[in-house]
C-alpha positions in Angstrom: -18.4 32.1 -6.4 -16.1 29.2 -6.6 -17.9 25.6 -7.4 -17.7 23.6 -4.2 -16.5 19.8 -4.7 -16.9 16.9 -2.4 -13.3 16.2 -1.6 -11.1 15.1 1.6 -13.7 13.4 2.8 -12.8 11.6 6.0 -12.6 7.5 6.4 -11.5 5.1 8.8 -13.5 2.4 7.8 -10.3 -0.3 7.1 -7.9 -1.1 10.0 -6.0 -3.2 9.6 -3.7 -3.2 12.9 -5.4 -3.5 16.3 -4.7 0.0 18.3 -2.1 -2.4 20.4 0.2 -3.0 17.0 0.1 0.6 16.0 1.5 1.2 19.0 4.3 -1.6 19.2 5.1 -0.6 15.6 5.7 3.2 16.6 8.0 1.7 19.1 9.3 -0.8 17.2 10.0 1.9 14.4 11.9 4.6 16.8 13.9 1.4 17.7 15.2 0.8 14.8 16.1 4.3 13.9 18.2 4.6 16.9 19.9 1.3 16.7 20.8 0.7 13.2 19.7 4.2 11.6 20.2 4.9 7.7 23.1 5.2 5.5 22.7 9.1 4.2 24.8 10.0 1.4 23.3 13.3 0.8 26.2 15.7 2.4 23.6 18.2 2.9 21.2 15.8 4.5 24.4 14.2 6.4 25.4 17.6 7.8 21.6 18.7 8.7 21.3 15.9 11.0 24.1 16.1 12.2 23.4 19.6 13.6 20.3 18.2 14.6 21.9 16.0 17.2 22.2 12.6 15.0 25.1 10.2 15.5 26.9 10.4 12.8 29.3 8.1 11.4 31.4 10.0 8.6 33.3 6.7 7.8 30.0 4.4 7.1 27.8 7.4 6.5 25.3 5.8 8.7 23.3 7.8 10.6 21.3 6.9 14.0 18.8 9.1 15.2 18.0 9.5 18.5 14.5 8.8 19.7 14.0 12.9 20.9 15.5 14.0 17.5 12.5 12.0 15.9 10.3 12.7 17.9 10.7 16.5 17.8 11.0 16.2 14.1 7.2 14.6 13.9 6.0 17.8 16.1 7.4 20.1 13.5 6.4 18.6 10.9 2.8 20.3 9.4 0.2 17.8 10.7 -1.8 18.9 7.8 -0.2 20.2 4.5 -2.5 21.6 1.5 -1.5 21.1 -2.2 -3.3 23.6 -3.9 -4.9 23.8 -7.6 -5.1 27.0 -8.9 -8.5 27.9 -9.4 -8.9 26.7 -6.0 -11.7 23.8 -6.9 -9.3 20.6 -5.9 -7.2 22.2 -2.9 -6.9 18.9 -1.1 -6.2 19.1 2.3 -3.6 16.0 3.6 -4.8 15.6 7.1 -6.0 13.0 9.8 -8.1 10.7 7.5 -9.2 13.1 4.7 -8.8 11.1 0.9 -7.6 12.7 -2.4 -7.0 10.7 -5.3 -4.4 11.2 -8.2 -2.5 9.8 -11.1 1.5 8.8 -10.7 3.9 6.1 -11.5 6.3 7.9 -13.7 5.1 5.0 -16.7 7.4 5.2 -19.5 4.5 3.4 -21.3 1.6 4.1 -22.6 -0.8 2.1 -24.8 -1.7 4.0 -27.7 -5.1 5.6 -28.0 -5.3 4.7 -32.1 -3.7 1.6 -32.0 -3.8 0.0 -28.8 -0.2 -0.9 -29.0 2.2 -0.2 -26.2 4.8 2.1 -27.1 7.2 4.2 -25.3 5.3 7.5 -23.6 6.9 10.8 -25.1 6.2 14.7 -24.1 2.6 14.6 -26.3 1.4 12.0 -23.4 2.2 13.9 -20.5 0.3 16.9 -21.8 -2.9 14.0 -22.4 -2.7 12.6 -19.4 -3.0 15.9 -17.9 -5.8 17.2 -20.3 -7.9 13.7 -19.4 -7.8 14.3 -15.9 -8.5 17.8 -16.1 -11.6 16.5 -17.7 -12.7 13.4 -14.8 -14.2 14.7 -11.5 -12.5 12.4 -9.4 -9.5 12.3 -10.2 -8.6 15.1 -7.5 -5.0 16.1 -8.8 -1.9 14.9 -11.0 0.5 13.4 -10.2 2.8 13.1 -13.6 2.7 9.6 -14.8 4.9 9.0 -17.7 8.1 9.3 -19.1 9.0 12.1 -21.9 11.1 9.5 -23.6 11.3 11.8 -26.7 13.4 14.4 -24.5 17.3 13.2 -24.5 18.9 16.0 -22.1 18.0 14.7 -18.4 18.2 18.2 -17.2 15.4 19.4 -19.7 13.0 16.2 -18.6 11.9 18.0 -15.1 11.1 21.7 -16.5 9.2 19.9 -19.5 7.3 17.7 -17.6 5.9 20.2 -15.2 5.0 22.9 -17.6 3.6 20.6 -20.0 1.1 19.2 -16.8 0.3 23.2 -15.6 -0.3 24.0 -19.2 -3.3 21.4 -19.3 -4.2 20.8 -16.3 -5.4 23.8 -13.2 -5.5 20.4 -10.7 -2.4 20.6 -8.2 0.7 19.0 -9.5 2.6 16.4 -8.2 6.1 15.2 -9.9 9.3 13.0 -9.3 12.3 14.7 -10.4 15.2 13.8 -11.6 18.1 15.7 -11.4 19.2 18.8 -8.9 19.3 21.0 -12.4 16.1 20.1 -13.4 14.5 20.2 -10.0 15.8 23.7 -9.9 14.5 24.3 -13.1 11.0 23.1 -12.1 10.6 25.3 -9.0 12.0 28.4 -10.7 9.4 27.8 -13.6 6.6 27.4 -10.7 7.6 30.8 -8.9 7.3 32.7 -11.9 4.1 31.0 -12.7 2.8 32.2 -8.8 4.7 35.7 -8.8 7.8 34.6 -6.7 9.4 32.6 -4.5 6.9 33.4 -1.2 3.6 33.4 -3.3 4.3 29.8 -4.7 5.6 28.4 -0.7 2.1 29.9 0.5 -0.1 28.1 -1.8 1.9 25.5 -3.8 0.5 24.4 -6.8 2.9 22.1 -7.3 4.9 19.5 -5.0 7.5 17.0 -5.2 8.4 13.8 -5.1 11.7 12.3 -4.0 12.9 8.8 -2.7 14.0 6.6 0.0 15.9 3.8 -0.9 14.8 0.6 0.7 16.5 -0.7 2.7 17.1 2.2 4.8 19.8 4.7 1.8 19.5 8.1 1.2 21.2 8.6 -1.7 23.3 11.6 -2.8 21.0 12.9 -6.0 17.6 12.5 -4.2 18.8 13.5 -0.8 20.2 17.0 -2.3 17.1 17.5 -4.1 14.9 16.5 -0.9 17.1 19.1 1.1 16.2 21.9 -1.5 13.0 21.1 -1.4 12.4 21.2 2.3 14.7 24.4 2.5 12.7 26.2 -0.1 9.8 25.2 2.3 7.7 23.3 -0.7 5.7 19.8 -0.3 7.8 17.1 -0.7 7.2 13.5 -0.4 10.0 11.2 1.2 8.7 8.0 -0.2 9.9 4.6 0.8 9.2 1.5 -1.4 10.1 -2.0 0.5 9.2 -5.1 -1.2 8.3 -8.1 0.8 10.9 -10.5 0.3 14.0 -8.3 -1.1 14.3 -5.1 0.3 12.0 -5.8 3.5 11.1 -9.0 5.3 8.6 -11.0 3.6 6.3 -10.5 6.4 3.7 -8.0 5.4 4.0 -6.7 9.4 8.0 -6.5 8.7 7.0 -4.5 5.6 5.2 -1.9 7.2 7.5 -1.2 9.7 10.3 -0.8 7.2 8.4 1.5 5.5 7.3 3.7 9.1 10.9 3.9 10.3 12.6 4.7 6.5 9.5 7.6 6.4 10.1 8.6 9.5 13.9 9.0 9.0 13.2 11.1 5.7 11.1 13.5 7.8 13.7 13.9 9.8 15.5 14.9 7.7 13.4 17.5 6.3 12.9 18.8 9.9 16.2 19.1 10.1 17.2 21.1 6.9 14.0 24.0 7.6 11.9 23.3 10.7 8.2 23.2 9.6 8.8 22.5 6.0 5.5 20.7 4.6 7.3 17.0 4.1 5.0 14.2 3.3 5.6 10.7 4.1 5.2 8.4 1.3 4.4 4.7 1.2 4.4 2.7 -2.1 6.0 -0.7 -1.4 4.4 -4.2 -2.4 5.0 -7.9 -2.5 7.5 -10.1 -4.2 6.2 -12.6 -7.5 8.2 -15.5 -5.3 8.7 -17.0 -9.1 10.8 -14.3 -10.2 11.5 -12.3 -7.7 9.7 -9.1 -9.2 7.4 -6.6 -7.8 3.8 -7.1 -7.6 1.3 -4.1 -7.9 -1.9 -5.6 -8.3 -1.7 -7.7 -5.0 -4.1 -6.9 -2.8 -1.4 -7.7 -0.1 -0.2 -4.4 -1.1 -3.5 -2.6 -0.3 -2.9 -4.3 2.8 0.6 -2.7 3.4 -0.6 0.7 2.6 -3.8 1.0 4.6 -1.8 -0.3 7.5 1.0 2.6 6.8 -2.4 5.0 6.6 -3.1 4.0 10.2 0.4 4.4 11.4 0.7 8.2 9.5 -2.4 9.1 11.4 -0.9 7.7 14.6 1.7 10.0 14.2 -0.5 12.9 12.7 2.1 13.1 9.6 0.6 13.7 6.2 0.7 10.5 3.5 1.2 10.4 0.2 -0.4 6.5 0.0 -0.7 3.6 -3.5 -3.7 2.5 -4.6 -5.6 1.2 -7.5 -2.6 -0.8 -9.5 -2.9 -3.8 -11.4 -0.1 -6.1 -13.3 -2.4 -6.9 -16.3 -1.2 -5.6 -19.3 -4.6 -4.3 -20.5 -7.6 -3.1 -19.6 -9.6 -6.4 -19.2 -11.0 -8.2 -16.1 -7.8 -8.5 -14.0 -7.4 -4.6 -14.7 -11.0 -4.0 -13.1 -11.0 -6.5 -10.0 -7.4 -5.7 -9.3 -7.7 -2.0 -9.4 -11.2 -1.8 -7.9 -10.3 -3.8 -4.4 -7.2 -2.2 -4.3 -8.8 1.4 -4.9 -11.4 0.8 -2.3 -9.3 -1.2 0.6 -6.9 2.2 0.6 -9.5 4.5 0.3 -11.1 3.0 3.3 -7.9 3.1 5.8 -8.2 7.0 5.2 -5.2 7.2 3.4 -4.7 11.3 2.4 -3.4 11.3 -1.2 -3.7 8.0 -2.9 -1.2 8.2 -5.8 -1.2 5.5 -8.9 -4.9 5.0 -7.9 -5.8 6.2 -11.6 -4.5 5.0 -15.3 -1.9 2.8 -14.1 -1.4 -1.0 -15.7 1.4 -3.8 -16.4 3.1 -3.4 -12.9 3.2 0.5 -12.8 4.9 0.9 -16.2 2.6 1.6 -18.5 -0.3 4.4 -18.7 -4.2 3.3 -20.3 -5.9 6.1 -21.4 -9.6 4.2 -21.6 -8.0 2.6 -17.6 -8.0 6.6 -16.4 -11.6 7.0 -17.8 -12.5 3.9 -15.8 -10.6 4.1 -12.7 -12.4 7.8 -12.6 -15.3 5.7 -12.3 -14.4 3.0 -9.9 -13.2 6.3 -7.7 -16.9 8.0 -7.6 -18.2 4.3 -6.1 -15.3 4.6 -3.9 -16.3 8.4 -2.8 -20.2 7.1 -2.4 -18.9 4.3 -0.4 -17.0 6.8 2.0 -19.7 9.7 2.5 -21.9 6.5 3.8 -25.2 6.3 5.0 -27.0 9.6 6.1 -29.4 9.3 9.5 -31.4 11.6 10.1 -35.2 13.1 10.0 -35.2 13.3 6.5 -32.9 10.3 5.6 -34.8 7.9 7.5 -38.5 9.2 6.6 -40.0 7.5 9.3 -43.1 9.8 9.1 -43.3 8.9 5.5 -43.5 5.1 6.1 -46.2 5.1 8.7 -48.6 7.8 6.5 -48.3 5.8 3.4 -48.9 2.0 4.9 -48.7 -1.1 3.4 -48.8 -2.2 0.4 -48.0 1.2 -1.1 -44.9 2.6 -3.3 -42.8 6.0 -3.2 -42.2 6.6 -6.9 -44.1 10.1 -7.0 -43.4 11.6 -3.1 -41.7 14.4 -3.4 -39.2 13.0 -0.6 -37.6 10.5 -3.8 -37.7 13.2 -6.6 -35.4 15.8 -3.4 -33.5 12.8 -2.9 -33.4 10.4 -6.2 -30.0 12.7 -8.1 -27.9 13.2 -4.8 -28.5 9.7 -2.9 -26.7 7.3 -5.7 -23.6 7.3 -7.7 -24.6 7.6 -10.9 -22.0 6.2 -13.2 -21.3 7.1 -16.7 -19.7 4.1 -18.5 -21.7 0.7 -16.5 -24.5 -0.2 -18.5 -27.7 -0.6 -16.5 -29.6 -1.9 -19.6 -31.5 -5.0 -19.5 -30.0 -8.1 -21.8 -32.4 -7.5 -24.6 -30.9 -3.9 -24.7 -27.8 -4.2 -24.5 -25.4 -3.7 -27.2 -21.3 -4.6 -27.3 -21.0 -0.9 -28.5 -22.3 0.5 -25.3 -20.0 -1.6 -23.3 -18.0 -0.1 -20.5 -15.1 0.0 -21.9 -16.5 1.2 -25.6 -17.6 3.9 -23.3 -14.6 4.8 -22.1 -12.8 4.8 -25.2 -15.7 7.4 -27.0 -14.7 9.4 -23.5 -11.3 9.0 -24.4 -11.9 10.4 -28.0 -14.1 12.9 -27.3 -11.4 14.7 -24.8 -8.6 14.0 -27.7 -10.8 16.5 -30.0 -11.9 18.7 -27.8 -9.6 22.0 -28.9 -6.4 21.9 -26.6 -6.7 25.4 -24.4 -3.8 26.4 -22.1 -4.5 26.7 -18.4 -2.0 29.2 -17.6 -2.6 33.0 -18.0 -2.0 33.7 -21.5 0.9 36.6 -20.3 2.5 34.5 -18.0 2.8 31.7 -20.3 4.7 33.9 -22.9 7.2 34.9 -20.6 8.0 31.2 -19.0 8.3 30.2 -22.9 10.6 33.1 -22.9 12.8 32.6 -20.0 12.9 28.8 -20.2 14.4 27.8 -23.5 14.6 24.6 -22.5 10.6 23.7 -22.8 9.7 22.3 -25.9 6.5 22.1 -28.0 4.9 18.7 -28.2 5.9 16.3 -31.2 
C-alpha cells in the first residue's frame, strides 16, 4: 500500500483582484492578442498557427490571434495536468486551486556546503540538490535548479542534468532546456526510463520548461523546442517573465496582464501544434530595482504579481506553473527568512498549482543554499498548516467536552488532546521552542539546518532508478557523465 501524503491541497485564501478586474483583464488580455499579437520566430510555431487561423505576417513575423482561435485553444487545453513521480507518493495534480511546491531557477551558483563560499554550481550539485529534496517532505517535486558549469558541450547539459536529477531523486522532474539536441536527448533518455514513447506521455515523470520572451517574442530555439514538446504530447510550461518597468509597464496591474496575454499566446500555440497537449502556463515576472534597473526577487510586489496571475489561470481553468519564496540576500540571514517566508505564504494562498523557486533559492535567483532548502522545507510545512485551516466539527470543536469539565479546569490528560495533540500543529524540526535559559547558539535554526544538511551529504548515495534500466541509459547515452 502506497504512503498517502497531504498534497494539492486547495486555497483561495489571497485575492488580490476583485471578481470585476479578473474579468476586464481576460478581456483586456484577448484584446491585446488580437490587436498587436506576438512576434513568433519559431517556423514551426509560425506555421502551426497559421493553420490554426492566426493572422500572419511573414514579413514582421508578428502574429495576431483571433479572439475564437484563443479561446478554443483554452478549451483544449487539459484543465488539469498531472506530473507524476514515480513511486507515485508526490503525483501532484495542477488543477483549480490545488498547491505543489518545488525547487527551480536554473542557479549557476551555489554556496558551498564546506566552505560557505559561492562558487560556480557544477554536475555534483545538481545530483545534491536532488538528493536533499528527495529527503524534505514538502518540497513536493524538482524542479532542476543549477547550472552544470563543469559540462562544456551545450548539447550534453540537458541529458546530464535530467539523469543526474531521476538518478537521486523518485519526485517528478521539472527542467529548462537548452538546446533542440539536448531536449531531444532528454525525452529520449525519459522514454527509455518509462518503457517508450506512450508509457512516459501517460504518466510523465518528467516535464519541461521553455520561455516566452517578454515583451510578447517567441524565439526560434525555445519555440522549436516548445512545439516538440507539445507534439510529443509532454507537460510543458510556456513561461512569461515581465519586469515592471522594462519589459512590462511599471504598473503591477500592466504586469499581470502582460504576463496573461504572453501565456495565453504560448498556449496557443501548443493548441495549435497537438490539440490537448498538457501545456502549462507559467508566470515568473517581478519588479524593477528603479536604482539599477535590475530585477528584484525578493519583493513582495512580486508575490503580488503571481497570486494575481493564480487568480487569472483559475479564471481560465489553465494549469500554472507560479514563483514563490525568492529572496535577493546573498545568504541565509534575516532578509533570506522574511523575504522568502511572505513571499512563500502570499502565493501559496492565491492557490497557485506548482509554485517553482519556492525552495533553496538566494541572491536574486542565481545562486542555490543548501542550509536555505532545509529551511524553506520548513517555512513550506507552516505554509501547508496555514492552508488545511481550521477543522469544525463535533470533534474539533468539543463542545461537549467544555461544558462536562467546567471552570476552572485543564485538558492536559483527556484523551480528546493526546487523539489530537501530533496531527493538530505543525511541528517543526529546526525552530527552537526552548526557553532563554536553554537555549544554546548550537541549536540555532540555522545550525540545525546545516547538521540536516550534513547528515543527507553522508548518508550513502543510492540510485533511484531500477538498477537494469540504469545500465542500459549509461549504455545508450554516452553523453552522461559521472559526477566530478
Amino acid at each position: 500500500m502506497k504512503e498517502q501524503l497531504e498534497i494539492g491541497i486547495p486555497a483561495s485564501l489571497y485575492r488580490p483582484l476583485t471578481p470585476a478586474a479578473v474579468r476586464r483583464m481576460a478581456e483586456d488580455a484577448l484584446e491585446i492578442l488580437e490587436k498587436s499579437g506576438m512576434a513568433v520566430y519559431s517556423r514551426s510555431g509560425f506555421e502551426a498557427l497559421r493553420r490554426a487561423g492566426a493572422q500572419v505576417d511573414e514579413a514582421t513575423r508578428i502574429v495576431r490571434f483571433p479572439r475564437a482561435l484563443v479561446e478554443d485553444a483554452v478549451a483544449a487545453n487539459p484543465s488539469s495536468v498531472t506530473l507524476f513521480s514515480r513511486d507515485g507518493k508526490y503525483d501532484a495534480v495542477l488543477e483549480r486551486n490545488r498547491v505543489h511546491y518545488g525547487t527551480g531557477g536554473t542557479a549557476i551558483n551555489v554556496l558551498d556546503p564546506d566552505s560557505g563560499e559561492c562558487r560556480p554550481s557544477t554536475l555534483a550539485d545538481v545530483a545534491l540538490n536532488a538528493r536533499m529534496v528527495e529527503q524534505l517532505e514538502n518540497i513536493h517535486l524538482f524542479t532542476i535548479n543549477v547550472f552544470p558549469n563543469d559540462i562544456e558541450n551545450s548539447d550534453e547539459i540537458d541529458v546530464n542534468r535530467f539523469f543526474h536529477a531521476l538518478d537521486n531523486t523518485r519526485k517528478h522532474v521539472m527542467g529548462g532546456v537548452y538546446s533542440m539536441a539536448g531536449c531531444r536527448q532528454a525525452v529520449a533518455l525519459a522514454e527509455a526510463l518509462a518503457g517508450g514513447e506512450r508509457a512516459l506521455r501517460e504518466r510523465p515523470f518528467v516535464s519541461f520548461i521553455t520561455l516566452i520572451i517578454s515583451p510578447f517574442k517567441i524565439d526560434d530555439n525555445y519555440g522549436e523546442m516548445t512545439c516538440y514538446l507539445a507534439d510529443k504530447g509532454l507537460p510543458v510550461v510556456v513561461p512569461t517573465e515581465p519586469i515592471c518597468g522594462t519589459t512590462a509597464p511599471i504598473t503591477l496591474a500592466g504586469n499581470v496582464l502582460t504576463h496573461v496575454a504572453e501565456t495565453l499566446g504560448g498556449i496557443a500555440m501548443v493548441q495549435s501544434v497537438r490539440r490537448g497537449a498538457p501545456g502549462i502556463c507559467g508566470s515568473v515576472g517581478s519588479i524593477t530595482n528603479l536604482q539599477t534597473m535590475d530585477h528584484v526577487a525578493g519583493g513582495i510586489e512580486r508575490a503580488m504579481i503571481n497570486s494575481a496571475v493564480a487568480q487569472m489561470a483559475q479564471h481560465f481553468e489553465l494549469p500554472l506553473y507560479s514563483t514563490g519564496g525568492t529572496s535577493d540576500a546573498k545568504r541565509m540571514d534575516e532578509q533570506a527568512a522574511y523575504e522568502s517566508g511572505m513571499s512563500s505564504l502570499l502565493v501559496a494562498m492565491s492557490g497557485a498549482n506548482y509554485i517553482h523557486d519556492i525552495a533553496g533559492l538566494l541572491d536574486t535567483d542565481l545562486t542555490v543554499s543548501y542550509e536555505k532548502l532545509v529551511m524553506d522545507n520548513e517555512i513550506l510545512g507552516m505554509c501547508q498548516r496555514v492552508l488545511r485551516g481550521i477543522e469544525v466539527n463535533d470533534e474539533t470543536l468539543a463542545k461537549d467536552l467544555i461544558i462536562a469539565k467546567g471552570p476552572g479546569q485543564d485538558y492536559l490528560v483527556e484523551e480528546h488532546t493526546i487523539e489530537h495533540m501530533r496531527g493538530e500543529f505543525y511541528q517543526p524540526t529546526l525552530a527552537n521552542r526552548q526557553q532563554r535559559g536553554q537555549y544554546s547558539e548550537g541549536e540555532s535554526a540555522l545550525a540545525r539546518a546545516r547538521r540536516r544538511v550534513a547528515e543527507i551529504r553522508r548518508s550513502p548515495a543510492e540510485s533511484c532508478l531500477p538498477a537494469a534500466a540504469r545500465a542500459r541509459v549509461l549504455e545508450e547515452f554516452s553523453a552522461i557523465r559521472k559526477q566530478a
